[in-house]
C-alpha positions in Angstrom: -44.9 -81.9 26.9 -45.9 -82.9 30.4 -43.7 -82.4 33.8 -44.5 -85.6 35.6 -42.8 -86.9 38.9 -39.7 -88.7 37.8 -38.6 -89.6 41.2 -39.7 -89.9 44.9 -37.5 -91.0 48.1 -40.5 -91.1 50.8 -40.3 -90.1 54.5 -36.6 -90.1 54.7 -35.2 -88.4 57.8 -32.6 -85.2 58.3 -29.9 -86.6 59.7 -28.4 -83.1 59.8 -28.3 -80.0 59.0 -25.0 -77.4 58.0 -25.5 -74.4 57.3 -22.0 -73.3 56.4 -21.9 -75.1 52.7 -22.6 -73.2 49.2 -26.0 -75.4 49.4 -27.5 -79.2 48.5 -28.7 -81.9 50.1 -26.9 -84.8 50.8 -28.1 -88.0 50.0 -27.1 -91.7 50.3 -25.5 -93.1 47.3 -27.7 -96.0 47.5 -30.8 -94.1 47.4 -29.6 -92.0 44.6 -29.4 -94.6 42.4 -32.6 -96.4 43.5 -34.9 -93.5 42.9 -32.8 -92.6 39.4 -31.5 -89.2 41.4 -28.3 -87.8 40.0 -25.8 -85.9 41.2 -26.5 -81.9 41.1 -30.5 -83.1 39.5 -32.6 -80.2 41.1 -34.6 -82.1 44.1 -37.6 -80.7 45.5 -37.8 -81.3 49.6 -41.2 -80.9 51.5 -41.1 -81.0 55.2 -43.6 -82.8 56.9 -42.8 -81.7 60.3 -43.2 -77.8 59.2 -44.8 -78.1 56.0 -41.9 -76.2 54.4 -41.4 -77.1 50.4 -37.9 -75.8 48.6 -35.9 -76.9 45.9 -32.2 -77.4 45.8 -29.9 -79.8 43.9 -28.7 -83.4 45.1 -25.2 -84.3 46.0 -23.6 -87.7 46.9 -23.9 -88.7 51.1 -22.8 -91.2 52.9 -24.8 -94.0 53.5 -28.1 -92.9 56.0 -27.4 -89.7 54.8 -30.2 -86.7 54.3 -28.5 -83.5 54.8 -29.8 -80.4 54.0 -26.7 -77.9 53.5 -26.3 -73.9 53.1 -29.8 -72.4 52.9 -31.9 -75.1 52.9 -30.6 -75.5 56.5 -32.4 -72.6 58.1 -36.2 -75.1 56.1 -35.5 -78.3 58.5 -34.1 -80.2 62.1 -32.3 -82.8 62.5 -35.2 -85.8 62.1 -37.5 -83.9 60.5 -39.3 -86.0 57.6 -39.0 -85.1 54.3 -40.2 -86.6 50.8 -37.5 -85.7 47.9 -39.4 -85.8 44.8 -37.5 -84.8 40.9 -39.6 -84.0 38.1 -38.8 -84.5 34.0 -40.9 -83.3 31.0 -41.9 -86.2 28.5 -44.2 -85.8 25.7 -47.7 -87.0 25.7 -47.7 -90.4 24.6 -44.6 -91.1 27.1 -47.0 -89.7 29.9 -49.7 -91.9 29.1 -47.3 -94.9 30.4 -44.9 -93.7 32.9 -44.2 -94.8 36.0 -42.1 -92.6 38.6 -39.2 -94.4 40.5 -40.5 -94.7 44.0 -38.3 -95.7 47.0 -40.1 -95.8 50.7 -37.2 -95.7 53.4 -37.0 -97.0 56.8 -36.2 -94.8 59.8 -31.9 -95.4 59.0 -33.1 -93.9 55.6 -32.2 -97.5 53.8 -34.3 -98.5 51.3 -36.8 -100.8 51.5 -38.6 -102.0 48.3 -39.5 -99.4 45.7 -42.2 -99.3 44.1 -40.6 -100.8 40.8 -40.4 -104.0 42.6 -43.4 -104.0 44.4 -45.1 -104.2 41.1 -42.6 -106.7 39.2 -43.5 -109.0 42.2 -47.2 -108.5 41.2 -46.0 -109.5 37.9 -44.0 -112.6 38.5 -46.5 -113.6 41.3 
């Protein structure tokens, strides 16, 4: 078996930050189901602005929303950065063919293409 990145939401920004919550991030619907993310999936969250990397589990926002709840709080601002990446074990064969679900966002953290679609354009182009 191999752990290979499953999913990536890149350079989405904190919209906020609350530190009285059990713990999660918050993330739009939308983009949950773009990158394949599910609700209470461990998500790993590295800070570009303070190089800060954590893990914590995903939870359903509002739409725009990236934000980072309980003790994951105290690791970001409000606009900071961040790329949300999940992993998943598949066996060998399987890893010789996969392809991660990739979603860039803009600065509203609304997806623009991912990188699934990027490359079926290729494809039907």
């Amino acid at each position: 078996m191999r752990t290979m990145l499953h999913s990536k939401i890149h350079r989405a920004h904190v919209t906020g930050v609350c530190l009285d919550y059990e713990g999660s991030v918050a993330i739009d619907t939308t983009l949950l189901k773009a990158a394949d993310i599910l609700p209470h999936e461990m998500v790993h969250v590295l800070n570009l602005n303070n190089g800060q990397r954590f893990t914590t589990y995903a939870i359903e926002g509002d739409p725009g929303q990236v934000e980072l709840r309980g003790a994951a709080a105290r690791l970001a601002q409000k606009g900071d950065m961040v790329i949300l990446l999940t992993y998943h074990y598949v066996t060998e064969e399987e890893a010789r063919g996969h392809e991660p679900h990739i979603v860039y966002v803009d600065e509203q953290n609304r997806a623009k293409k991912s990188i699934r679609d990027l490359l079926s354009l290729e494809v039907e182009g």
